[in-house]
N, C-alpha and C positions, 0 to 999 in steps of 0.2 A: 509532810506526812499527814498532815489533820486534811487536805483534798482528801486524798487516798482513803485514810479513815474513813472519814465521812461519810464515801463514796458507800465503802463495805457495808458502811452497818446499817445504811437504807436498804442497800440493796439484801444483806441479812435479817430485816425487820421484812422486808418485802416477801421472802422467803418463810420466815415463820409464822406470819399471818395466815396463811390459808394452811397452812400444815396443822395449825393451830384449830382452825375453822374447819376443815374435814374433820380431825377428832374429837372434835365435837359436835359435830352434825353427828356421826356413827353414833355417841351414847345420849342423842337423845331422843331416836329410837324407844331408846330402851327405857326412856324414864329422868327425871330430874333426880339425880342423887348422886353416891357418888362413884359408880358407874362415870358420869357425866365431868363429875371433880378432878376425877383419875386419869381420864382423857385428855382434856383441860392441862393437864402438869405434864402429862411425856410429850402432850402436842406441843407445848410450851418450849420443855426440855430436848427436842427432836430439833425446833425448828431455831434454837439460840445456838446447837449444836452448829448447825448447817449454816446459817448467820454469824458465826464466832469463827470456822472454814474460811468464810468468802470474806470477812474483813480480813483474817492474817492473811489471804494470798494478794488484797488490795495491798495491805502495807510491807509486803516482801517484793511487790511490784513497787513501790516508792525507794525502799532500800537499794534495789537494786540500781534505779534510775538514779540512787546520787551518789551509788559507789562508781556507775559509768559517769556521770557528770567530773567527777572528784578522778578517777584516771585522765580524762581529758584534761584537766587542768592541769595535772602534774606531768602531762608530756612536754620534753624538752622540745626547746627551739632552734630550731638549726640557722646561725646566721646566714645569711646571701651575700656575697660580694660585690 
């Protein structure tokens, strides 16, 4: 699971960097203050959103992969004569 993790939360940090970065390019337009603060925090909040998303479905893709691993192992074996 820490692959998988891993995986998500770069690629969820990948994700809220420029969400991040567009809302704050928009208020600073308009001025350093906190217009720009305000931006700054939902850009933040938008893009951890969508990052906190893409790692739970990295790591419900690893669950899944070791509840199939973990059925293979417990299928029986049928002897051959």
């Amino acid at each position: 699971m820490n692959n998988h993790l891993s995986v998500g939360l770069t690629v969820g940090a990948m994700f809220a960097a420029p969400i991040t970065w567009i809302a704050a390019s928009d208020a600073m337009a308009e001025g350093f203050g906190f217009a720009l603060i305000a931006s700054i925090v939902f850009g933040l909040a938008a893009g951890l959103c969508i990052g906190g998303l893409i790692a739970a479905n990295f790591a419900m893709l690893d669950l899944e992969e070791k509840e199939q691993e973990e059925a293979v192992a417990h299928r029986p074996e049928h002897a051959h004569a």
